[in-house]
Backbone as CSV, one residue per row, in Angstrom:
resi,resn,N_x,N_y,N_z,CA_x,CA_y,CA_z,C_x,C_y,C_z
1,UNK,-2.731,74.201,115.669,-3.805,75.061,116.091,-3.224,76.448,116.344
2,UNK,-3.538,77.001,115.422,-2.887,78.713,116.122,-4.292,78.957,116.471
3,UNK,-4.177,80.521,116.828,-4.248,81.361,117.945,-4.643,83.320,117.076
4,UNK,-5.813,83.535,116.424,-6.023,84.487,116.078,-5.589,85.786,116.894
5,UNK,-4.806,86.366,116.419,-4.750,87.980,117.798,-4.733,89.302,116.973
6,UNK,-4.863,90.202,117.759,-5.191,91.022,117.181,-3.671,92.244,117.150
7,UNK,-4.215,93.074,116.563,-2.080,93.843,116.273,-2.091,94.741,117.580
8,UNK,-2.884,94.778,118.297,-2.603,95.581,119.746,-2.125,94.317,120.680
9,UNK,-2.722,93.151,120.533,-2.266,91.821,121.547,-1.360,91.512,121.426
10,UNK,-0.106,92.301,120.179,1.296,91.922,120.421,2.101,92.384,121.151
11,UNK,1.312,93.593,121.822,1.760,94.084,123.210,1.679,93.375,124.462
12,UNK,2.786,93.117,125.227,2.960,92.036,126.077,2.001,92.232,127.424
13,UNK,1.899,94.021,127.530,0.989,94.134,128.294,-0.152,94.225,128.177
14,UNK,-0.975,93.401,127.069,-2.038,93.348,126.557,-3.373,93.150,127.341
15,UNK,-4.269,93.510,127.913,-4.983,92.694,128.842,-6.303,92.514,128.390
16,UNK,-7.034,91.348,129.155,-8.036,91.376,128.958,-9.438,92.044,129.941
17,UNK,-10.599,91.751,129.710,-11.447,92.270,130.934,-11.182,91.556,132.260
18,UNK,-10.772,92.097,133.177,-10.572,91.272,134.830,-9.223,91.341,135.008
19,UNK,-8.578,92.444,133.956,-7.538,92.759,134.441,-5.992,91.256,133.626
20,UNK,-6.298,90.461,133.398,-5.825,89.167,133.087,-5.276,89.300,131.551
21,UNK,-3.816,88.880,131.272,-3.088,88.943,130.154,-4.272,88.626,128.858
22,UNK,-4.028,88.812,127.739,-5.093,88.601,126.558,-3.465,87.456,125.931
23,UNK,-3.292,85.999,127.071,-2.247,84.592,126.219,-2.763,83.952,127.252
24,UNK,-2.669,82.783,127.038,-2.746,81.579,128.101,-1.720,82.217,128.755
25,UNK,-1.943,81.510,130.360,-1.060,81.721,131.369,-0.524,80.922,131.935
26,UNK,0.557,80.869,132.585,1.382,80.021,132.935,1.220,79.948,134.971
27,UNK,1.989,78.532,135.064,1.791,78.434,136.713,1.937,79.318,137.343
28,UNK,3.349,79.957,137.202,4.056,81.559,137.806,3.209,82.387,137.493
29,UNK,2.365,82.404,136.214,1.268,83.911,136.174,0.295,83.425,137.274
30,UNK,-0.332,82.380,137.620,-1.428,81.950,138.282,-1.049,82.785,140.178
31,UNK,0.105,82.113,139.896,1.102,82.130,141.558,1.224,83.617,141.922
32,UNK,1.701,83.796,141.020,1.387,85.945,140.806,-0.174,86.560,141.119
33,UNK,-0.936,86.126,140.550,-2.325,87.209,140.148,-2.709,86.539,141.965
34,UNK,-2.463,85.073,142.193,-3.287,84.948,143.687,-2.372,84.751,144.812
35,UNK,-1.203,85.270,144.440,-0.129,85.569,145.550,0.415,84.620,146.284
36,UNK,0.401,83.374,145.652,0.636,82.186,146.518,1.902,81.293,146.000
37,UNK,2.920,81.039,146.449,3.687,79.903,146.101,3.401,79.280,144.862
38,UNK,4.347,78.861,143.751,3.999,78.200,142.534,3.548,76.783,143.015
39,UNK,3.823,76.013,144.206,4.010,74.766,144.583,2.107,74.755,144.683
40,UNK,1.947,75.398,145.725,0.363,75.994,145.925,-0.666,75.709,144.330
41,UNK,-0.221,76.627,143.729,-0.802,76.286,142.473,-0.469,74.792,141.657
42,UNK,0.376,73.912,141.867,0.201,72.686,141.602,-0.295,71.672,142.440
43,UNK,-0.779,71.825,143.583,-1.135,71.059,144.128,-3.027,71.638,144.148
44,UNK,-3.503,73.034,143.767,-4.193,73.220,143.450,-4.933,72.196,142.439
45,UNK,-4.147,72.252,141.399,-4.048,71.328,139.759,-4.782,69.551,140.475
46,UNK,-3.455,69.972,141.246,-3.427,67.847,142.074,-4.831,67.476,142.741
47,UNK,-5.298,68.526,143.486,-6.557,68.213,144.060,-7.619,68.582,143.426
48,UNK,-7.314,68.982,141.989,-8.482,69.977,141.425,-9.336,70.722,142.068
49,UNK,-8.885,72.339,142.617,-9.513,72.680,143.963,-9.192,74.132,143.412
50,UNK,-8.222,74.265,142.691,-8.218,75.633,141.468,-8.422,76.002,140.439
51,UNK,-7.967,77.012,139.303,-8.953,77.348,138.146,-8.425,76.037,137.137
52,UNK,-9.272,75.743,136.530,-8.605,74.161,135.798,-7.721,74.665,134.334
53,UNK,-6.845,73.917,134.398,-5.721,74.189,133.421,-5.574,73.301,132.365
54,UNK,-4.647,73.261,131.550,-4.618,72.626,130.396,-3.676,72.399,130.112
55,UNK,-2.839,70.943,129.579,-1.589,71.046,128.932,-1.228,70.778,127.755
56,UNK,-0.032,71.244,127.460,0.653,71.520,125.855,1.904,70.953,126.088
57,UNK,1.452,70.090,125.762,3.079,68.740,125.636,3.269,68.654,127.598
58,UNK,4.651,68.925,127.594,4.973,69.218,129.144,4.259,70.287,130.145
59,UNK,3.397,71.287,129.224,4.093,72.733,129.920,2.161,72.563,130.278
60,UNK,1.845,73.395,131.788,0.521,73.508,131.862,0.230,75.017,131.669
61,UNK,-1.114,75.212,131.009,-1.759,76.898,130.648,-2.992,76.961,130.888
62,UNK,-3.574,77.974,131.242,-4.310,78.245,131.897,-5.065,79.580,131.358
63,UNK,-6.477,79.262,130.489,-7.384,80.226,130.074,-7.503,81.521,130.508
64,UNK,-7.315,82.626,130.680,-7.738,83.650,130.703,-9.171,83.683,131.520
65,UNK,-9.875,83.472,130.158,-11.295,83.669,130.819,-11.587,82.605,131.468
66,UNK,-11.581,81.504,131.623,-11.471,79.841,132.355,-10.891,80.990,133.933
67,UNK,-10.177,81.365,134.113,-9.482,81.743,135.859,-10.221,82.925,136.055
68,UNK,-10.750,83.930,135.168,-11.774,84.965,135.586,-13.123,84.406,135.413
69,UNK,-13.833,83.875,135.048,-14.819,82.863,135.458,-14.834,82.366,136.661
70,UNK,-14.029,81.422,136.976,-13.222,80.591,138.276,-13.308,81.888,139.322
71,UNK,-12.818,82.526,139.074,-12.954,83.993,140.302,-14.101,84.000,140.514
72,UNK,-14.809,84.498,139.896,-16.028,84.517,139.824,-17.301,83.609,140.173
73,UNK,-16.903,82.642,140.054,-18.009,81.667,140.484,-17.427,81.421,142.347
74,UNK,-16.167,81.331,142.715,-15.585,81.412,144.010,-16.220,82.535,144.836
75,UNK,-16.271,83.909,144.039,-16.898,85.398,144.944,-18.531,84.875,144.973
76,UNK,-18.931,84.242,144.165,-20.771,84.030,144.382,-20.665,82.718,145.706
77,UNK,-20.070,81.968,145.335,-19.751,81.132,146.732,-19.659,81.335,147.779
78,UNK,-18.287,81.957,148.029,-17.977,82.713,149.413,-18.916,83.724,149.646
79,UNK,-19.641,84.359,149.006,-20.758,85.673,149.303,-22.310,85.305,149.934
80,UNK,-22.753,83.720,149.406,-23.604,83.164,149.616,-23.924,82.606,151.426
């Protein structure tokens, strides 16, 4: 399964709308963007209680738009 991109997305600092890389993301990107311990973000995964992820063989990734969505539906929550 590849992965269509475009010749500006081979720039690493590529982003998308919400501020969020334009590649799947990794635990450490997750742990980064919400400032929390990588451990945090797997036990997120464990309780399913964070943005839901996906895996590729060993390694878990994590949608782009799937975690800005996830933001998003959390700010209509907490605002309510």
């Amino acid at each position: 399964m590849s992965r269509t991109r475009s010749a500006q997305s081979d720039d690493p600092r590529a982003t998308l709308r919400g501020g969020l890389p334009d590649r799947y993301l990794t635990p450490d990107d997750i742990a980064e963007i919400f400032e929390v311990p990588k451990e945090t973000v797997y036990q997120w995964r464990k309780k399913r209680t964070g943005p839901p992820g996906f895996r590729i063989g060993k390694h878990i990734r994590y949608d782009p738009a799937v975690v800005h969505r996830y933001v998003t539906e959390r700010m209509t929550i907490d605002a309510a």
